[in-house]
N, C-alpha and C positions, 0 to 999 in steps of 0.2 A: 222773486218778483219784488221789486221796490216801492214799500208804500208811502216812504218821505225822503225827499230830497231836502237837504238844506245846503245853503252856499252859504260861506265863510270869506268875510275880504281877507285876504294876506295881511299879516302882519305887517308894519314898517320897519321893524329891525331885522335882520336876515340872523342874526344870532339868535334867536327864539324861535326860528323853526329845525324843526328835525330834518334829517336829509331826504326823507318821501317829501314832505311840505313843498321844499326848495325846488324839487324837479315837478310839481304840479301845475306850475305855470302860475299864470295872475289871482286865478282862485283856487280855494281848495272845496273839493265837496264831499262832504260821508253824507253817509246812507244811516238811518235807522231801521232797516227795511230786516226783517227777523228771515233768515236763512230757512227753505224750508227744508226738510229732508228728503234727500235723493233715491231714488226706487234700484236696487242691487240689478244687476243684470242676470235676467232671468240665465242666459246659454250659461256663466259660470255656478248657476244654484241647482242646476238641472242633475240628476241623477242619473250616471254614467255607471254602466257595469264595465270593471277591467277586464284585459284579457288574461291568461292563464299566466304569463311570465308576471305581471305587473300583479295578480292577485296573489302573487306569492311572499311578495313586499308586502302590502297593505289589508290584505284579504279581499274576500272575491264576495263580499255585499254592493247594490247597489249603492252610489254615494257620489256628492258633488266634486269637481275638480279642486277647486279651493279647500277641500276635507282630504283629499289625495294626494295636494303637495302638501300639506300639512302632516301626513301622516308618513312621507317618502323624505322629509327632511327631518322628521323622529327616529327615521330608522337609520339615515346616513350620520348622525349626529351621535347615533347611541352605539355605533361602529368602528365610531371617528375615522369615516371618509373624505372628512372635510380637510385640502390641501389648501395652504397660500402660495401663493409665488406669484412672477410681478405682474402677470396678465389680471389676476384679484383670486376669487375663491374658484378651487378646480374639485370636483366631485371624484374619486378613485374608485371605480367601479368594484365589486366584490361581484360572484358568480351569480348574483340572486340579480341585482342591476346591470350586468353586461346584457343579461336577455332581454332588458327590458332597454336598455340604446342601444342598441341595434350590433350588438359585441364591440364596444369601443370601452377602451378600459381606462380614459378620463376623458369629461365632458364641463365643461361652463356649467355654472347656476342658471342663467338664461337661455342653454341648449337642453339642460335636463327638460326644463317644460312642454318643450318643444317636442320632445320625442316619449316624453310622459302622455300625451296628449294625443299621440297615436295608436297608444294602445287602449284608449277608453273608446268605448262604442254605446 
């Protein structure tokens, strides 16, 4: 929420503004307006029991998603599953992770969540 607008005229030299300035048109405006903090999304904070393949990764307590890939990219990390190649990073599955994407033995960093995500209930 914004609780002070101020307008600023444009400078007359056009070497004195920065290039935001320059594309803001005839005026500039900031805000003094203090940011307030954002409330987390309750469906990522919420406590998900895994199912049996995926509790073999991470353990079988209940626990939010964002604590589940955090603790499924310690365990790919600590195995060095982590591939490059030119698509960007490719995860290599190891026995404990095929059951848990669905027996595919490399997945994207943005497919693992995907299919992470299936197994929490």
């Amino acid at each position: 929420m914004l609780r002070h607008i101020r307008t600023i005229k444009r400078p007359s030299s056009i070497g004195s503004l920065s290039l935001d300035d320059a594309r803001a048109g005839p005026y500039v405006v900031r805000s003094s307006a203090k940011k307030t903090k954002g409330k987390s999304n309750a469906a990522f904070m919420k406590p998900r029991r895994p199912s049996a393949s995926l509790a073999a990764v991470v353990g079988g307590q209940r626990m939010p998603r964002t604590e589940v890939t955090k603790k499924i990219w310690d365990y790919i990390k600590r195995n060095k599953l982590v591939q490059q190649n030119q698509k960007g990073r490719v995860i290599s599955a190891d026995d404990k992770l095929r059951s848990v994407f669905n027996g595919k033995a490399h997945v994207s960093m943005f497919e693992m969540t995907k299919l992470v995500n299936k197994h929490l209930k």
